[in-house]
LUMTOR-835977 format. One record per residue (C-alpha): x, y, z; residue in one letter. Coordinates in steps of 0.05 Angstrom, whole numbers, plus 32768, in hexadecimal, padded with zeros to 4 digits. Example, Ala and Ser with C-alpha at 12.3 -4.5 7.8 and 13.67 -1.06 7.14 Angstrom:
<recs>
80F67FA6809CA;81117FEB808FS;
</recs>
This chain:
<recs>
843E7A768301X;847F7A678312X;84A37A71835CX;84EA7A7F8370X;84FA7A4A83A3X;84E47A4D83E3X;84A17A6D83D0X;84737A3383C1X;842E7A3F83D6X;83FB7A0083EFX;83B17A0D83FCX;838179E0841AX;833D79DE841DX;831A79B9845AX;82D079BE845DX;82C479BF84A5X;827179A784B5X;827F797484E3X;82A979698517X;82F879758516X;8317794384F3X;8321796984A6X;834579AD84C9X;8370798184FBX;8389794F84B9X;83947991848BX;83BF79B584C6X;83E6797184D5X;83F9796C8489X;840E79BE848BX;842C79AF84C3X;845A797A84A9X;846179A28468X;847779E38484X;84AD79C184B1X;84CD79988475X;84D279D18448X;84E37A148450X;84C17A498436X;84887A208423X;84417A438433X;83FA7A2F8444X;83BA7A498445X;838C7A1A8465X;83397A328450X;83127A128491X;82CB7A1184A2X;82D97A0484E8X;82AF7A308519X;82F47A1E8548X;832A7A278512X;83417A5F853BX;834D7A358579X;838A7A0E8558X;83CE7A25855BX;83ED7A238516X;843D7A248500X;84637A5884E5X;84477A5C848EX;840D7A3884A7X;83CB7A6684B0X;837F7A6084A2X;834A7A7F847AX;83087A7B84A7X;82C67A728478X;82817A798492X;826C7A3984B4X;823C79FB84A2X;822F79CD84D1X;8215798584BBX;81D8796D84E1X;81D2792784FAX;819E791984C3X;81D179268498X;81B27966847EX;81E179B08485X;81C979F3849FX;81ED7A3284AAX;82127A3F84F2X;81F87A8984F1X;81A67A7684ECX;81997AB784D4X;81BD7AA68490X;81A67A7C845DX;81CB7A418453X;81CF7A578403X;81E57A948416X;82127A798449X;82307A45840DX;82327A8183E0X;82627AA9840CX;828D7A6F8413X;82967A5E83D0X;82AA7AA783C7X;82E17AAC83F2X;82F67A6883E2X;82FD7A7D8392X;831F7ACA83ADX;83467AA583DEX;83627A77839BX;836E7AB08373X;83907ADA83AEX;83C37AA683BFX;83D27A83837FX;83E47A438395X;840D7A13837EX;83F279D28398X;839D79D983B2X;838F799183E5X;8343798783ECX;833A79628429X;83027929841CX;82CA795283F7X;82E5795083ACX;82B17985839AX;82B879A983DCX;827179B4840BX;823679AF83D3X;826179BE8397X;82847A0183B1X;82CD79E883A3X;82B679DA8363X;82C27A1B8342X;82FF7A2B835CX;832279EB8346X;831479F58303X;83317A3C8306X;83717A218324X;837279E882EBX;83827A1F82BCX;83B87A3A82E5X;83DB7A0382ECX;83CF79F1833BX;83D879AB834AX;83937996836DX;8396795F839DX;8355793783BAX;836D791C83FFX;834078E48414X;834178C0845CX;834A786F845BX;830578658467X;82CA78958440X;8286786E844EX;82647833843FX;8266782C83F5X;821A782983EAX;8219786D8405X;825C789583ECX;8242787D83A9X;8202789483B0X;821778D283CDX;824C78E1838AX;822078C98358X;81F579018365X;822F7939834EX;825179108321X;8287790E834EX;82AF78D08336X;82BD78EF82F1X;82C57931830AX;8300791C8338X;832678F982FBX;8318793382D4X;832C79738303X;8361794D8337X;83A8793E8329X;83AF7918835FX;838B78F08397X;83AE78DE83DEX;838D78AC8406X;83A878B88444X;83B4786C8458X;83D478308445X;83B778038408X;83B077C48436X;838077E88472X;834A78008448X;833B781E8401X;8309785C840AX;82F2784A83C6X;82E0780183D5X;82A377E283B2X;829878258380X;82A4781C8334X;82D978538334X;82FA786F82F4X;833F785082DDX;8352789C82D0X;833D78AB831DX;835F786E832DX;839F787E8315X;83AF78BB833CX;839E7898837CX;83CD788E83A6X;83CC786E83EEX;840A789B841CX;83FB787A845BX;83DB7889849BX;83EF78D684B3X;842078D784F5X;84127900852EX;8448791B855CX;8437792D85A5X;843B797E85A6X;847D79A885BFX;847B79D485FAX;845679D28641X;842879928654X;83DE79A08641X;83BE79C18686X;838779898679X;83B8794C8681X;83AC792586BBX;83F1791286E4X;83DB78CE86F7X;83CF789586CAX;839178AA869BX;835C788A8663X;834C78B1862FX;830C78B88619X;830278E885DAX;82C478F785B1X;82F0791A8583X;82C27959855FX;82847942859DX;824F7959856CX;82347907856AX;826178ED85A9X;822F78F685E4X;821D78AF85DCX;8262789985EEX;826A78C6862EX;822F78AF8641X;8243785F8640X;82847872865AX;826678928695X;8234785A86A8X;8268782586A2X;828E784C86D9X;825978548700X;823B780C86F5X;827E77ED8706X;82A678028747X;82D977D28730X;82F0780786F3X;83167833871CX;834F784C86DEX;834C789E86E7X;832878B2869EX;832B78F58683X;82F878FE8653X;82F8792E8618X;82B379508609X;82C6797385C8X;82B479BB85ACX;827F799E8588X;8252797685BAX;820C79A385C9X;821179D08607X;81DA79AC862AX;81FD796A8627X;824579898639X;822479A1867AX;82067962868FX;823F79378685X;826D796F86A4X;8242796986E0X;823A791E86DFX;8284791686DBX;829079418718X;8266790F8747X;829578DC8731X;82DA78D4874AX;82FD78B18710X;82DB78D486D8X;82FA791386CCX;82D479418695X;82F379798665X;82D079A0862CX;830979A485FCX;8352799F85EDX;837E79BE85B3X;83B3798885C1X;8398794B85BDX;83D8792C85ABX;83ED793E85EAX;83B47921860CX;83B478DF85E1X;83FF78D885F1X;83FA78DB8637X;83C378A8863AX;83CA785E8651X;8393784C8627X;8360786E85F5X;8306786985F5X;82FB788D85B0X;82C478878577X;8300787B8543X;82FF78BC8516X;834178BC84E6X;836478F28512X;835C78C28554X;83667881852EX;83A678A38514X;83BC78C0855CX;83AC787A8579X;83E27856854CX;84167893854FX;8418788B8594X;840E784385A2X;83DC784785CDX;83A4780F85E1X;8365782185C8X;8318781085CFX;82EF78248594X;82A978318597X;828D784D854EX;825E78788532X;822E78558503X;8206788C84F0X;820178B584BFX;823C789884A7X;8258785684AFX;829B787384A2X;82BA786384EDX;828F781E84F1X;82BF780184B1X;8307782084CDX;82F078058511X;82E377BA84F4X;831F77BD84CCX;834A77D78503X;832A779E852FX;833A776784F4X;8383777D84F4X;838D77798545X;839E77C88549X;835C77DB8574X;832277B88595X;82DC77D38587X;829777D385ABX;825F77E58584X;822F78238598X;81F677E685ACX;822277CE85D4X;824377FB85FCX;820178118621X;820277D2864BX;822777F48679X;824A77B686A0X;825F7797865AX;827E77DC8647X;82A377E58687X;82C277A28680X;82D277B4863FX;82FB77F18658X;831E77CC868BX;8335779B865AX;835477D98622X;837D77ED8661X;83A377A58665X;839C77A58615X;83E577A485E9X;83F677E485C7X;83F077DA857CX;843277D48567X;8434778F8595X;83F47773857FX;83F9778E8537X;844477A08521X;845177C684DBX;841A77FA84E6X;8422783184A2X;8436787884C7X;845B78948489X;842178C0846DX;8440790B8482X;848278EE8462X;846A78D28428X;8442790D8414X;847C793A8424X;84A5791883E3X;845F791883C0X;8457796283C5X;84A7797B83BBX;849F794C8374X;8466796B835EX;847879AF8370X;84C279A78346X;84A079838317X;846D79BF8310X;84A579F78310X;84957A128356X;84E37A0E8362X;850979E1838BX;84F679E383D8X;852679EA840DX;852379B1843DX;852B79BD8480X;8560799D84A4X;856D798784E9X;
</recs>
């Protein structure tokens, strides 16, 4: 199908089972779309139980799908227990296909599942291969530990089945941090629509100051999704309360995610303590992150990418389980002087962490201790997608000036 210009038509698909970091890197890329080009649409498809808690741009809007969450073991059940998780996978791979067929896109951008949750994008790529969509796998820098992303694709065939259904593949950093495909015998054809468009830029959001910003001097400390950051809140508040001597006002972020039972206890444990100020959730964490003097995060690719976007000193403190995903960007990071890192071990001796803390807080903002960071990802993939889209006949865009 071919569009008069200004009609072009993007859909993304972001699976959604853990945590926040797929939905917030699909909206930041329809963000950045939708504000270069006029006319342009897109449909983002979200498993997010929170999708609805964003605020999204003009030609930016959301199909909801029923929700999976991903256990800790690693295994997936159904949010609504009364559903069978096949039946639950079922319905979403329904209104994934309808949603397809509906909006007849132009350009369809997987985020970081080529096959989508257990297979169910599957169907509907091939269906948009025949119309003439150009599909897009977006991975982040960092996937897993190779032993077990190739273990994980071998399964589905997933290697050949990305050469064979995608046109493209973004890797949404820059070739000299990390190569998400690092130690796995990849296909030359996969190979040769990869293509690395840099780290994605976050700007800090228009309009009033978040209610939740502090207006002294604040830390940061964010869990990001919360569904596996207790552990950190926990450290951070022992090291405060282990060491009068860390006295820097921290606001700490709780996320949507983090179990009820545990978002009470450190609520309540942060309200004995002076310093430690304690919040469930925030829909602008750019705002947040931009007013901080320094950042205590677990180093998912959203935070990692807010962290150099707005220069700020940060303390890293991974996740090395199920994944090892934010244990490699974290080393790397380290390596390259952008970020220092604690590991989860360590952080529990609470004197060692709180020195730690102290220390981020007199720490050099990336850009001093590691110039020439790679920010040019929303750019870069703003020239990709206007290409493909004149290339495809979708009509030439109308770029927004000003």
């Amino acid at each position: 199908m071919t569009r008069r210009l200004g009609q072009a038509r993007i859909l993304m698909y972001s699976h959604d089972t853990f945590g926040l970091g797929h939905l917030r890197r699909c909206r930041t890329i329809a963000h950045s779309l939708v504000e270069d080009y006029r006319g342009l649409q897109v449909l983002i498809i979200s498993g997010a139980t929170i999708a609805g808690a964003f605020d999204y741009r003009a030609r930016v809007d959301f199909v909801k799908i029923p929700s999976v969450i991903k256990l800790r073991n690693g295994e997936y059940t159904s949010m609504d227990r009364h559903i069978d998780l096949h039946e639950t996978l079922k319905m979403r791979q329904s209104i994934i296909r309808h949603t397809a067929e509906s909006f007849e896109p132009d350009m369809f951008i997987i985020d970081k599942e080529p096959l989508g949750l257990r297979g169910e994008v599957e169907d509907t790529l091939t269906y948009l291969k025949t119309r003439g969509t150009r599909l897009v796998l977006g991975l982040r820098d960092v996937m897993d530990a190779p032993h077990l992303l190739e273990a994980e694709w071998k399964r589905n065939d997933v290697l050949a089945k990305i050469a064979k259904l995608y046109d493209d593949v973004w890797v949404y950093g820059p070739p000299d941090f990390y190569d998400p495909l690092t130690g796995i015998d990849a296909p030359p054809a996969l190979r040769a629509k990869m293509r690395f468009v840099g780290f994605l830029q976050r700007a800090a959001l228009s309009g009033n100051r978040s209610d939740h910003a502090p207006l002294e001097d604040y830390l940061l400390v964010t869990t990001g999704g919360g569904g596996d950051g207790a552990d950190l809140v926990r450290d951070v508040i022992a090291a405060y309360e282990a060491d009068p001597t860390l006295d820097h006002p921290a606001l700490v972020v709780l996320g949507p995610y983090m179990p009820a039972d545990l978002r009470q206890k450190f609520m309540e444990a942060g309200s004995r303590h002076p310093k430690l100020r304690i919040i469930e959730f925030d829909n602008r964490m750019e705002d947040l992150i931009a007013g901080a003097k320094a950042v205590v995060a677990m180093g998912g690719y959203n935070t990692y990418c807010e962290i150099l976007s707005f220069d700020k000193p940060a303390l890293i403190v991974p996740r090395t389980e199920p994944r090892q995903e934010q244990l490699i960007r974290a080393t790397r990071a380290c390596e390259l002087g952008l970020v220092s890192m604690v590991t989860p071990d360590k952080s529990s001796d609470s004197l060692a962490f709180a020195q730690a803390i102290k220390d981020v807080l007199k720490r050099d903002a990336p850009s001093v201790s590691a110039p020439g960071m790679h920010l040019e990802g929303l750019p870069t993939i703003s020239g990709i997608v206007a290409d493909c889209l004149e290339e495809r006949g979708a009509g030439r865009l109308s770029v927004v000036q000003g």
